[in-house]
N, CA, C and O atoms as a GROMACS GRO file, in nm:
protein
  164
    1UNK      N    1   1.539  -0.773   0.068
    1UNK     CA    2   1.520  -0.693  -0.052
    1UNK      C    3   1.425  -0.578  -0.020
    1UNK      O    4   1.308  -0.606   0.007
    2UNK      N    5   1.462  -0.457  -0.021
    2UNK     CA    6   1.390  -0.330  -0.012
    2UNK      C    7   1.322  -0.304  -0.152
    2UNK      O    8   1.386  -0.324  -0.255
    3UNK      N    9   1.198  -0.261  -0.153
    3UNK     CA   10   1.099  -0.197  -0.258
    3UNK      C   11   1.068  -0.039  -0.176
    3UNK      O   12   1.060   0.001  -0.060
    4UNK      N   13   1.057   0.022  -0.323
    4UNK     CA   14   1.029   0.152  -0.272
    4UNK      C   15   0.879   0.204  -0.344
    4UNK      O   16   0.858   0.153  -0.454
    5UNK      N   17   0.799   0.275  -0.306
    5UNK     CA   18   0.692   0.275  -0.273
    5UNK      C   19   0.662   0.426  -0.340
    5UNK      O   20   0.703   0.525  -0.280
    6UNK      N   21   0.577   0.441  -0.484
    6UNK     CA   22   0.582   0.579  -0.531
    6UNK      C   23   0.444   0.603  -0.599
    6UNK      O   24   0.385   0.540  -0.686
    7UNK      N   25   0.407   0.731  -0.522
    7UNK     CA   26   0.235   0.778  -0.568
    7UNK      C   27   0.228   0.818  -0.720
    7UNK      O   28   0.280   0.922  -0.760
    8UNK      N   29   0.161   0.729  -0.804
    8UNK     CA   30   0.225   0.825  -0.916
    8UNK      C   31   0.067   0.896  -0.995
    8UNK      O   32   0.066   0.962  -1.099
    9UNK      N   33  -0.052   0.860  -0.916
    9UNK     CA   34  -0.154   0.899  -0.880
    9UNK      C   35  -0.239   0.988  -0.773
    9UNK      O   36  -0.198   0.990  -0.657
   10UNK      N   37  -0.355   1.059  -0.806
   10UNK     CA   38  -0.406   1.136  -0.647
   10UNK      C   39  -0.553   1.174  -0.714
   10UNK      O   40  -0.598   1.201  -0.825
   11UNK      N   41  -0.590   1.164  -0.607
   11UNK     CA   42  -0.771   1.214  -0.627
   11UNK      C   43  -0.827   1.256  -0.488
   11UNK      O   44  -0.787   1.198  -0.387
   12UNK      N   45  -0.905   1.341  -0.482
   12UNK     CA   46  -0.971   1.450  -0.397
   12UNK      C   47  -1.090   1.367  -0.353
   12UNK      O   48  -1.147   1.308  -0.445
   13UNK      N   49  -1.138   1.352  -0.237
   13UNK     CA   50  -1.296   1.383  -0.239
   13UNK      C   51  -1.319   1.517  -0.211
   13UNK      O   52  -1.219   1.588  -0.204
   14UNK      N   53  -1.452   1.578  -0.188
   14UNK     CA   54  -1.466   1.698  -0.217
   14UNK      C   55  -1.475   1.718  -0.053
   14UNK      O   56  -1.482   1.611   0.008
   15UNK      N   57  -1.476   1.836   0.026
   15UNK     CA   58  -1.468   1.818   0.178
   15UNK      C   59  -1.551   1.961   0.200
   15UNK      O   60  -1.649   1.959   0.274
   16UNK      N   61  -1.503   2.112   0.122
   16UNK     CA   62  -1.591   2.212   0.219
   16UNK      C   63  -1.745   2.258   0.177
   16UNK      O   64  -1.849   2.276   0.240
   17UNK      N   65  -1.705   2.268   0.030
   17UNK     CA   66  -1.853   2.287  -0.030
   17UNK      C   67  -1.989   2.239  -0.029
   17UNK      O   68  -2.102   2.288  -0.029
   18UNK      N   69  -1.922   2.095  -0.028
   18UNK     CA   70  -1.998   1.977  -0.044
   18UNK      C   71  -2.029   1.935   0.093
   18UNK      O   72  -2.102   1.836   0.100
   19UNK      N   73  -1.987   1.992   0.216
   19UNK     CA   74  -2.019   1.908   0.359
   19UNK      C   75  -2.119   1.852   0.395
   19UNK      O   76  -2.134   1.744   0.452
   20UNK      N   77  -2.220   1.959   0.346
   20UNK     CA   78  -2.342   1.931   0.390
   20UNK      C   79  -2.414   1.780   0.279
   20UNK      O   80  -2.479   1.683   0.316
   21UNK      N   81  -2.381   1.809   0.179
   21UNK     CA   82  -2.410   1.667   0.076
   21UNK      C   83  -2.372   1.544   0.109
   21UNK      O   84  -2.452   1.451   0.109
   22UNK      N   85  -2.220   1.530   0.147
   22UNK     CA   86  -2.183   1.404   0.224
   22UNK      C   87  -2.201   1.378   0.307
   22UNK      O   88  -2.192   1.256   0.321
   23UNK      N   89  -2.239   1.451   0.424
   23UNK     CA   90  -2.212   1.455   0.587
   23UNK      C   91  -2.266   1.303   0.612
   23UNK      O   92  -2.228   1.249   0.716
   24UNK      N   93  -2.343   1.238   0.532
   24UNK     CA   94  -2.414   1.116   0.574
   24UNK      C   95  -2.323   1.007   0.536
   24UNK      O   96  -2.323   0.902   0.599
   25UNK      N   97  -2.240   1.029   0.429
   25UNK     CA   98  -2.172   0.912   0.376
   25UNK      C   99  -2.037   0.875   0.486
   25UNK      O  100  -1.998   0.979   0.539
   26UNK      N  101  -1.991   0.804   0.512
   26UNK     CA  102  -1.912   0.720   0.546
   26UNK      C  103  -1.768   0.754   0.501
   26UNK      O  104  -1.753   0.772   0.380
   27UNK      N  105  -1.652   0.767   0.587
   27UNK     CA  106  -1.525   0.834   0.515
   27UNK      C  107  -1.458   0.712   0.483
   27UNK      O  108  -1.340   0.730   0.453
   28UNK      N  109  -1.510   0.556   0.479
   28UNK     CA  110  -1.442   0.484   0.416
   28UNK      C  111  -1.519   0.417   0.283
   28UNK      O  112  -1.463   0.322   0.227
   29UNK      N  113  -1.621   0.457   0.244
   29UNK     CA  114  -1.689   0.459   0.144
   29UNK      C  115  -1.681   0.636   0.052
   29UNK      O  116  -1.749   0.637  -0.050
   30UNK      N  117  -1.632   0.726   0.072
   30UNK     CA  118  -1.574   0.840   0.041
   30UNK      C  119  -1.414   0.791  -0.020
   30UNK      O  120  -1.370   0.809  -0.133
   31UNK      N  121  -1.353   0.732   0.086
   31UNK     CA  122  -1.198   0.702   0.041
   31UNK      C  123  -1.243   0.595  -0.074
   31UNK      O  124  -1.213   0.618  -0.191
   32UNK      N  125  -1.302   0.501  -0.045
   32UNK     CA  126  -1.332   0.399  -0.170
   32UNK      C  127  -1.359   0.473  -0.287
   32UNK      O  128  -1.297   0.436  -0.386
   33UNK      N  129  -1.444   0.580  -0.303
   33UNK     CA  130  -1.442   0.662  -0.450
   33UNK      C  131  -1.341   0.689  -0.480
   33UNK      O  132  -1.306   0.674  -0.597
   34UNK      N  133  -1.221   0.759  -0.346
   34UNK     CA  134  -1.139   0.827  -0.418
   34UNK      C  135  -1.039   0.705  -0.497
   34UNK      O  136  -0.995   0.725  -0.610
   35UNK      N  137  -1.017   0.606  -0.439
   35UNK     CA  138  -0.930   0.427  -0.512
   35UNK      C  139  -0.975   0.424  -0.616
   35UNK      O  140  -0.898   0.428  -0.712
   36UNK      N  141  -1.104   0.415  -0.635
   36UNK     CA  142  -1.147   0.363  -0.753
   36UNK      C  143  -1.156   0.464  -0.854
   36UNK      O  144  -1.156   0.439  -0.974
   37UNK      N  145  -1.167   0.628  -0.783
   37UNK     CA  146  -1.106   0.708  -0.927
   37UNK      C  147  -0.942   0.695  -1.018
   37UNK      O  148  -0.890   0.723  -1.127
   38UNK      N  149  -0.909   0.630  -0.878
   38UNK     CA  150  -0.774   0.652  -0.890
   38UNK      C  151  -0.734   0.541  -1.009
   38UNK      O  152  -0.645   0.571  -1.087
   39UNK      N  153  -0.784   0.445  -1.018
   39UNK     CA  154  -0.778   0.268  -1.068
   39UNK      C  155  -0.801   0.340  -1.204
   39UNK      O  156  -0.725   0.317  -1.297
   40UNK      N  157  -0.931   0.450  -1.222
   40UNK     CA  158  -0.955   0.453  -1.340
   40UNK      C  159  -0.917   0.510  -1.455
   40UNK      O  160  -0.972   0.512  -1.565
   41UNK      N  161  -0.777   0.576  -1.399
   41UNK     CA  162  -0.706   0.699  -1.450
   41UNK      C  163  -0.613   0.591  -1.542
   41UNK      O  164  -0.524   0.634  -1.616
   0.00000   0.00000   0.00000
């Protein structure tokens, strides 16, 4: 049985402005914001 697989969600972290603000954080604690914005929509 095939399932098909569809984004029907999307969220940004922020990447050029902000570089210098994140540069410390972690890009899998970055992706975790972006899930959990996503959860909250």
């Amino acid at each position: 049985m095939s399932r098909n697989v569809v984004i029907v969600s999307a969220a940004r972290t922020p990447v050029r402005s902000f570089m210098r603000a994140i540069s410390n954080i972690k890009a899998q604690a970055l992706g975790a914001t972006a899930i959990k914005g996503n959860i909250k929509k």
